[in-house]
N, C-alpha and C positions, 0 to 999 in steps of 0.2 A: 285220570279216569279211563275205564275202558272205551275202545270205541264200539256201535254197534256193528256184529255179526249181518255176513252177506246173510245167513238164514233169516235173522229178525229183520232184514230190508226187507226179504223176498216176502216174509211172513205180513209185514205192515202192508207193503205193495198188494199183495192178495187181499188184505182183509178190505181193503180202500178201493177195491172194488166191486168187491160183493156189498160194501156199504154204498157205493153210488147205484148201483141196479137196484137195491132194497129202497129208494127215496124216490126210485123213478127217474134221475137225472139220465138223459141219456149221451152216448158216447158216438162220435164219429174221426175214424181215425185218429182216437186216444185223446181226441178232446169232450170235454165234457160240456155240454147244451145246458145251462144253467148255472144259478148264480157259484160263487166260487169263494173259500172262504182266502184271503189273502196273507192270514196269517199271524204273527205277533206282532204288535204295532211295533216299529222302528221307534227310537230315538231314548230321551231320557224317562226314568223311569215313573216319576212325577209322584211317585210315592215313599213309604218308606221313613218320613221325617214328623214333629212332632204338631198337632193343632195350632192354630193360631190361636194369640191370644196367651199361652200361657203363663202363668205367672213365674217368678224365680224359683219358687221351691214346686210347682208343678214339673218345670222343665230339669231341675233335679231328680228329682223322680224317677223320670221320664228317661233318664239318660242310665243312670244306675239300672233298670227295668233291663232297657236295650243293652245296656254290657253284658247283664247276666241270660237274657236270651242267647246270645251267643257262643257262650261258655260252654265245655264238653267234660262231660261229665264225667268221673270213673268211677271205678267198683269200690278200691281202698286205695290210703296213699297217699291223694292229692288233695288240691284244692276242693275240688268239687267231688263226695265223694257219694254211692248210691245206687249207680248205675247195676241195673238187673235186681233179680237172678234173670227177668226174661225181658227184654227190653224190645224194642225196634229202629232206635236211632239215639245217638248220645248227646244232641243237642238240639232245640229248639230251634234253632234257624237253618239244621241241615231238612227239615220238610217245609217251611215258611220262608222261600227267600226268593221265589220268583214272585214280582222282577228285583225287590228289593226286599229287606229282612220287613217282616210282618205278613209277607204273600204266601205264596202256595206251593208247589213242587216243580222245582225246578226240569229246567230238558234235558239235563243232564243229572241220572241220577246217583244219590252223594251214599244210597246205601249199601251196592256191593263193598264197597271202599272198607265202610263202617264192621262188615260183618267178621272182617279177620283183621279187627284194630285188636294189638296186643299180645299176640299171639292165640288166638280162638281160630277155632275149626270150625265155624259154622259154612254150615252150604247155602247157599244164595237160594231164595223159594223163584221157583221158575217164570212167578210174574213179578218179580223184580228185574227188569231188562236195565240195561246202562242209559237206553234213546226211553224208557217207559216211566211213569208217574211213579214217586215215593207212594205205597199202598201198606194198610193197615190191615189184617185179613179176622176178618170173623165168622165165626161155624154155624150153621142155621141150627142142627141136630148134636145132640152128645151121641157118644157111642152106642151109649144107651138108648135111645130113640126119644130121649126129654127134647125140650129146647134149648137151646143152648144161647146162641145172639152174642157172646159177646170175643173179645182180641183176645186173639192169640196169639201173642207176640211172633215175629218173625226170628230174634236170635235168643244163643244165650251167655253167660257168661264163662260156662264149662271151659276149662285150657285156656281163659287168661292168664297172666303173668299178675297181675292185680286179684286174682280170683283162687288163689290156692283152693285144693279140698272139694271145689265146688264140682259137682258130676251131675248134669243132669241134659235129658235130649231135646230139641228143635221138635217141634208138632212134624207130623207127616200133611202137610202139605199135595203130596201127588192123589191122580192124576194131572199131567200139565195140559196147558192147554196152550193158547196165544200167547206169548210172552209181553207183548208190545199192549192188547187191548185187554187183557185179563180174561177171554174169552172164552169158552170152549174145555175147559179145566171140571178141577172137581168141582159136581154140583155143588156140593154140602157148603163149599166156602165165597161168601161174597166180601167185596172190597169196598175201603172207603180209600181216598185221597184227600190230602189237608185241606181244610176252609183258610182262606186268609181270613187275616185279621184286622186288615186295613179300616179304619172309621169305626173301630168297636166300641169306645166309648161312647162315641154318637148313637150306634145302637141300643147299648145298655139303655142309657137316656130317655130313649122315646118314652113316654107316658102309655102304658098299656091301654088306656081310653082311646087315644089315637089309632093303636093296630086296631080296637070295636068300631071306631067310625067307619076307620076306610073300610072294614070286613062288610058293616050293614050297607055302603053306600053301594048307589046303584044295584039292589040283593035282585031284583027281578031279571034285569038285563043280563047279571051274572049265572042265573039260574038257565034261563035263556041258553046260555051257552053252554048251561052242562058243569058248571063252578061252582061245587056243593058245600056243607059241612055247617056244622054248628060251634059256636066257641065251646061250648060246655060238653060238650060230648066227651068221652073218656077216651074211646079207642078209634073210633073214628069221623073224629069232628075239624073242624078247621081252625082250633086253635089247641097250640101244645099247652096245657095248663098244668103246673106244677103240681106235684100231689102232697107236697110241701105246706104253699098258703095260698095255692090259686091264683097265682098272676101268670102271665104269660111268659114261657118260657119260649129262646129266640135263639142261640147258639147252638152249631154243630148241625151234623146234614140233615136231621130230624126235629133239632131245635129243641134236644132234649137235655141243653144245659140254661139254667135261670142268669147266672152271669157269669162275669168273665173272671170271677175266682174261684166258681167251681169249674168253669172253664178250665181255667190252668191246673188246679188241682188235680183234676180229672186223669190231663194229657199228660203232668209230669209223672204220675204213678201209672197210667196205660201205656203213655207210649216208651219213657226211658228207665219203667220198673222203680223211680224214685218216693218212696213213701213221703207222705206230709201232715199235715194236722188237719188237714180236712180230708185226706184217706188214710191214715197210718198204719196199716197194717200190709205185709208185703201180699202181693198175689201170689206168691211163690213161698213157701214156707219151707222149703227142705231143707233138712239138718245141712250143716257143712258150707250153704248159700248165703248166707245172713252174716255180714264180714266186721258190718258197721252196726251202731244203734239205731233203733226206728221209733219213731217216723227219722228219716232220712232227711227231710228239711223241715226245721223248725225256726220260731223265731227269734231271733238272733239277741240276747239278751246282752243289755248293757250294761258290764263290769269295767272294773279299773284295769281289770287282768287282760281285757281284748279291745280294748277302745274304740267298741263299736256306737256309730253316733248318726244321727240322722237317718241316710237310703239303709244304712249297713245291719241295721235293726232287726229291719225286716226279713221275710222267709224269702225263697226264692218266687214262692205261687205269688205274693202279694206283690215282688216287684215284677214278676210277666204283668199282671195285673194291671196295675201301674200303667205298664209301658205301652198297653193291649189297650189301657184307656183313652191315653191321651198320643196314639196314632192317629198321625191326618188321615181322610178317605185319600185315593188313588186323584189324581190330577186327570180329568179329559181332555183328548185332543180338542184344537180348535176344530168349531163347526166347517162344513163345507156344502155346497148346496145338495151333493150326497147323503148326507149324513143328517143335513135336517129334514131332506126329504124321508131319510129311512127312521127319523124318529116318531114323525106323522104316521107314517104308514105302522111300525110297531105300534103304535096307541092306537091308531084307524080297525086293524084285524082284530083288537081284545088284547092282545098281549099283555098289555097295562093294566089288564083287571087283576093280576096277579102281582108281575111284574110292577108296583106300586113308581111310579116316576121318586116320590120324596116325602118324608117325614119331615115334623121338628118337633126339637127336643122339648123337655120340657121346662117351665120357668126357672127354677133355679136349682140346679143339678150341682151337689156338691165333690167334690176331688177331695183335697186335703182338708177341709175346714168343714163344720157343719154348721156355721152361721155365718159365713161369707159363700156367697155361689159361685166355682168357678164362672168365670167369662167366657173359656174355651167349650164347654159342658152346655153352657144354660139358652134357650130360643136359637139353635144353631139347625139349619136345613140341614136335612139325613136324603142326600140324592141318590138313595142304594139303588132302588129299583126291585124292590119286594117288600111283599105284603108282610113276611113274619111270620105268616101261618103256614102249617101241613097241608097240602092237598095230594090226591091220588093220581098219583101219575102211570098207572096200569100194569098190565101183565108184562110190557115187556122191560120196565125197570125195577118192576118190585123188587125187594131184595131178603122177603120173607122173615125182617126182623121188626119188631116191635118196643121202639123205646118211649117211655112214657107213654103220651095220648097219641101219636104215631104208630100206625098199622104197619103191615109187611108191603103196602105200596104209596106209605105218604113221605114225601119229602117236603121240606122246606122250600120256600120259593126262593132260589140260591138269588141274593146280591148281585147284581149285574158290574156296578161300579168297579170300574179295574179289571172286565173281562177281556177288552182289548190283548193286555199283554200276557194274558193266560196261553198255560200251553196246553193243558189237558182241560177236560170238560167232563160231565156228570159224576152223578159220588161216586164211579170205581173208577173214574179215567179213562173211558174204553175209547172216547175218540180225543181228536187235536183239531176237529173240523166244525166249525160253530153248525154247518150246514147238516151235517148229519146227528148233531147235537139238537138241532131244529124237530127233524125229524123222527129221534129216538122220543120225544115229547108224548107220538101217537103209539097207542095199541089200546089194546081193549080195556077201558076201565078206565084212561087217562080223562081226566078232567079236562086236557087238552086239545083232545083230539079236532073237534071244531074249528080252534084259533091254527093249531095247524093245516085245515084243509082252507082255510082263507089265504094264510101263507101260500101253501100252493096254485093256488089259483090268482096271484099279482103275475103280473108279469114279470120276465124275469129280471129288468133293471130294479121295480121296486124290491124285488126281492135281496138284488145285489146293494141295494141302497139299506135295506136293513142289516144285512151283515157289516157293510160299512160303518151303519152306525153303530155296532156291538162293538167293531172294534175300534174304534173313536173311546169308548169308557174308559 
């Protein structure tokens, strides 16, 4: 991999500056007066492996699932074949691997690498840095002045050696801006960076009854604070509700997918251009592009002629699926009297009104069988640390797209479990500093802004005592 450029040091150096004057921290002789965030937890990565509990043919599954996450995909050829016309990355676990496969975007990133696999000419988009977040880029406006909202792939297959024929160009991308925080660049395009996936079947799981309690519990004291919305609201409520059959939709940074196989559906046709039978059609339709049949992954039918049996059946959406379901959550550090003090104090300012401490599942949640309940699935605590629902997090994170019942400044109350070993922070990755990730919380409009002027006003050990405990998850 590349290393980073003295420019994108100097560039980060600066910008982590102007973000500690913006929070108020102050500086004497180049030390900073306030809490500090210490960085990615050390040691093993406590994640990454399968639930407990699972039975012999769940942990089957479960293993074929994570093989094929793995797997990189081409255009024609090989094994795996599909990739583009416009893709962003040619395997699932080149954006989901920090710290382990099911996580989020590594420190080191895996997609310049990606962009001249095979011979292609693609140009690197200027906020993909080598030290910066894997980022997905989407357009607010069409050329036209419609709305637009949705990816634009980063490369494409044009000049592979797998891709004969195919001619066609990479989005225009410029102006640049900060390479490192995605900053400062063309308006018109905002960024997303990957959600892990760690404890996603736990999530599926919960009973939508549950995300309504904890939504109504305590509603005054919430209100109180400025912590608004309605479940039923369409466009700007505090629960993402499917337009589907109305249940509560919970995946992705707006929570604008229902489960974790339109989940995968989704990500295999947006982010590596692979059609499936829950999208089959290419986003890209130009003559000369289209190498293979589509949908690009289907289910894999059982003949004499392929002896395909058991995991092998299946498509590839249904074994992410699979694998996406029966991932354990992230493992936490042991407590320390740091760390239990910064959990108090996190629940003591509000945080926890959002930031939910823990769900459980509900009574009998089936995997493979629909009259035996998985064990691993069924009355299992969900210690994510969010509520599930949209809220308005203001003017300075909006990102002016609207999916589902998510406005242009509602996000998801991101999971906390597993933040510790995170490198980047909020949906574009603009910082790696819990502390100014803290801080980006406040601007005009945030539901936030309250709980973080309480933060501000601890002192600053408890302050350092709740960073501690974020990175404890």
């Amino acid at each position: 991999m590349q290393t980073p450029s003295k420019l994108n040091a100097s560039v980060l150096a600066a910008g982590l500056v102007l973000a500690f004057a913006a929070t108020g921290c102050r500086t004497v002789n180049g030390v900073v007066n306030g809490p500090t965030d210490p960085g990615v937890r050390a040691g093993a990565a406590g994640a990454g492996g399968p639930l407990n509990h699972l039975t012999s043919d769940e942990s089957a599954f479960f293993q074929d699932g994570s093989t094929r996450f793995g797997e990189v995909e081409v255009v024609a050829g090989g094994a795996n074949n599909g990739l583009g016309p416009r893709f962003n990355s040619n395997q699932c676990f080149s954006c989901h691997s920090q710290p382990a496969m099911g996580g989020t975007s590594p420190a080191q990133n895996p997609l310049p690498a990606v962009a001249a696999l095979s011979g292609a000419k693609n140009i690197v988009p200027w906020f993909i840095a080598p030290n910066g977040p894997v980022r997905e880029a989407r357009f607010k406006k069409s050329p036209d002045g419609t709305n637009d909202g949705e990816v634009h792939n980063l490369f494409v297959i044009t000049g592979r050696t797998d891709a004969p024929g195919c001619n066609i160009a990479q989005p225009d991308f410029t102006p640049a801006g900060n390479p490192v925080t995605g900053q400062g660049g063309n308006p018109n395009i905002i960024f997303r960076i990957p959600t892990p996936v760690f404890g996603a079947g736990l999530i599926e799981a919960i009973p939508d009854s549950a995300i309504l309690a904890n939504f109504h519990a305590n509603a005054a004291t919430k209100a109180a604070e400025g912590i608004s919305g309605h479940p039923n609201a369409f466009l700007s409520g505090n629960a993402n509700i499917s337009a589907n059959d109305g249940t509560i939709t919970r995946f992705g940074w707006k929570a604008q997918n229902k489960s974790l196989l339109v989940f995968a559906g989704e990500a295999y046709n947006v982010e590596m251009g692979i059609s499936n039978q829950m999208f089959p059609q290419e986003r890209d339709e130009t003559p000369g592009c289209l190498l293979v049949p589509t949908p690009n992954d289907t289910v894999n039918f059982t003949t004499t002629s392929t002896g395909a049996v058991n995991p092998a059946v299946l498509s590839d959406i249904e074994a992410f699926a699979d694998f996406m379901r029966m991932l354990a959550p992230p493992a936490p550090a042991p407590d320390t009297p740091s760390t239990t003090n910064g959990r108090a104090a996190f629940i003591s300012i509000g945080c926890s009104h959002c930031h939910n401490p823990s769900f459980t599942t509900g009574a009998m949640i089936a995997s493979g069988s629909s009259t035996s309940p998985s064990a691993a699935l069924s009355n299992q605590p969900v210690n994510l640390w969010s509520d599930l629902l949209v809220h308005h997090m203001g003017k300075g994170l909006a990102d002016g797209i609207t999916q589902g019942s998510a406005g242009p400044d509602e996000f998801r109350t991101a999971p906390l479990w597993g933040v510790g070993q995170r490198v980047f922070f909020l949906h574009d990755g603009r910082t790696s500093n819990l502390v100014e990730a803290i801080h980006d919380h406040k601007s005009p409009g945030s539901e936030a802004n309250k709980i973080v002027d309480r933060f501000n006003a601890l002192s600053t050990q408890d302050q350092q005592d709740i960073i501690n405990f974020l990175r404890s998850l």
